[in-house]
C-alpha positions, 0 to 999 in steps of 0.5 A, spaced: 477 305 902 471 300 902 465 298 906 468 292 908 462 285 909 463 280 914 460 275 908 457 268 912 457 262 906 455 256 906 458 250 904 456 242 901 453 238 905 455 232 902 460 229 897 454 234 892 456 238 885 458 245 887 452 247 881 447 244 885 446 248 891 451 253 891 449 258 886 453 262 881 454 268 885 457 265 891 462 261 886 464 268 883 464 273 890 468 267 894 473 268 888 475 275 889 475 275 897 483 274 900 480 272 909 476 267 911 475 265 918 473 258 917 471 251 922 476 247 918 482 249 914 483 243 909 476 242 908 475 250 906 481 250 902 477 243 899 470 247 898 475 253 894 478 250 890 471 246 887 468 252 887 474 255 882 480 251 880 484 256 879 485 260 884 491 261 888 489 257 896 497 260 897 495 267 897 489 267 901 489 268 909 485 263 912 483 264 921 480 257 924 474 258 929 473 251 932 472 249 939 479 249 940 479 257 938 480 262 945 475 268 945 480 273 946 482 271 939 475 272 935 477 279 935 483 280 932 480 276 926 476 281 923 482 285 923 482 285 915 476 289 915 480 295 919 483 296 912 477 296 908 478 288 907 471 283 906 472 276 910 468 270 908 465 265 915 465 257 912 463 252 916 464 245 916 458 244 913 452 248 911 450 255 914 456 258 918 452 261 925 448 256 926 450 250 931 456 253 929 462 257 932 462 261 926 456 265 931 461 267 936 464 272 929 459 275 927 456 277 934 463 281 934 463 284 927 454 286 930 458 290 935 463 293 932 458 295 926 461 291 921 456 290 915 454 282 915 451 279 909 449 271 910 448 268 903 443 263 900 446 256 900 444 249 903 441 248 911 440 241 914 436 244 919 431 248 914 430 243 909 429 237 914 423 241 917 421 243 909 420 235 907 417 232 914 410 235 914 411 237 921 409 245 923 414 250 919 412 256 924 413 254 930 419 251 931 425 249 936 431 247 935 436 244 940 443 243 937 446 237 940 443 232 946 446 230 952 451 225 952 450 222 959 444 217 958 440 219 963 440 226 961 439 224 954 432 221 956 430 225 960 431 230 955 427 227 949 422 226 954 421 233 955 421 236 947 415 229 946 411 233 951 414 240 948 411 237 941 405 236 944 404 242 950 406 248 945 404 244 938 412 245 935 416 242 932 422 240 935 429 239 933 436 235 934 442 233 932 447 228 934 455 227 932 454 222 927 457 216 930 451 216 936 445 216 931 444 210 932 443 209 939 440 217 940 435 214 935 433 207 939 433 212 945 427 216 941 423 210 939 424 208 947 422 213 950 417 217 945 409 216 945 408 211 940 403 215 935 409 221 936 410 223 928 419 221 927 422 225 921 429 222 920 433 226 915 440 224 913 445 225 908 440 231 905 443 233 899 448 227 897 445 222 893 442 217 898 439 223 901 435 220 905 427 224 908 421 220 911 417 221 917 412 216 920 410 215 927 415 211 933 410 206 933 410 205 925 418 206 926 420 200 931 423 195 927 424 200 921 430 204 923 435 204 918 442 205 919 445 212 920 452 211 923 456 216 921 451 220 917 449 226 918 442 226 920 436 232 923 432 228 928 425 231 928 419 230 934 411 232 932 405 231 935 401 226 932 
């Protein structure tokens, strides 16, 4: 029988080439596997057929893990691997296990012993923190803000002071329709000389990665409704 993986994949970011960020060996190991445990199952089937057209959707096992997902079910969908099967994690977007339920999986697979193997691929968080030219050894990251005003506020007040009291880099996200406004409440609520990286839509073709003080932003902002976007807070 073989060692079966437990292999997490990355995915597009945007509506980009395959060739451009998902290397060869990706395309071709993706190909070969029969299970995925994915966040989506149309988009995965979506992502697989780009990466080979050829290959037959029909004959592959896929699991959702979503927000929806029991915990009680994560379990059995490593079954596969019982009887000697690899089994590939997608996410909707980018790394799987990071600001991803695809975490909760692998946290599984660690305790049975299962060999995991993460694959090299495109990660909004990594690549936001290359390009803004704030600390890239010390970092936080916060996945999403609260959704209640107040807290909201208070929280970006916080991570302003953290960026200075412990000279790290803090980053967020938010769900794309509410950029807009979690942008506004930074500009608000931060120091004016606090350094802003906004990074959207990375790796599409109006990527977009500038970083400039919340002073030198105000008045500046651009639209980000419903672009996938990093929100990133350094000291000045």
């Amino acid at each position: 029988m073989n060692n079966p993986i437990l292999y997490l994949i990355p995915v597009l970011l945007d509506e980009t080439s395959i060739e451009q960020v998902i290397p060869a060996f990706n395309i071709q190991l993706v190909s070969d596997l029969k299970f995925f445990i994915v966040e989506n199952i149309r988009t995965a089937r979506r992502f697989l057929k780009k990466c080979n057209p050829d290959i037959n959707i029909n004959s592959l096992t896929f699991f959702e893990l979503n927000k929806h997902t029991y915990k009680k079910e994560i379990s059995g969908f490593l079954d596969p691997m019982k009887t000697g099967n690899s089994v590939g994690v997608m996410s909707e977007a980018g790394c799987p296990g990071v600001a991803d339920p695809g975490a909760d999986v692998v946290a599984v697979a660690q305790q049975k012993g299962y060999k995991v193997v993460p694959l090299v691929g495109p990660s909004s968080i990594i690549m936001a923190i290359m390009a803004s030219g704030f600390n890239g050894q010390s970092f936080s990251f916060h996945g999403y803000l609260p959704i209640d005003s107040n807290e909201r506020i208070n929280k970006i007040k916080q991570l302003d002071a953290r960026s200075y009291s412990e000279n790290q880099t803090q980053i967020f996200i938010e769900t794309p329709y509410r950029n807009n406004k979690l942008a506004e409440d930074i500009l608000q609520h931060c120091k004016p000389k606090t350094k802003l990286c906004i990074a959207s839509n990375i790796t599409s073709e109006n990527e977009l990665i500038v970083t400039k003080s919340i002073k030198d932003w105000k008045g500046n902002l651009p639209d980000l409704n419903k672009k996938p976007t990093v929100f990133l807070l350094y000291r000045a």
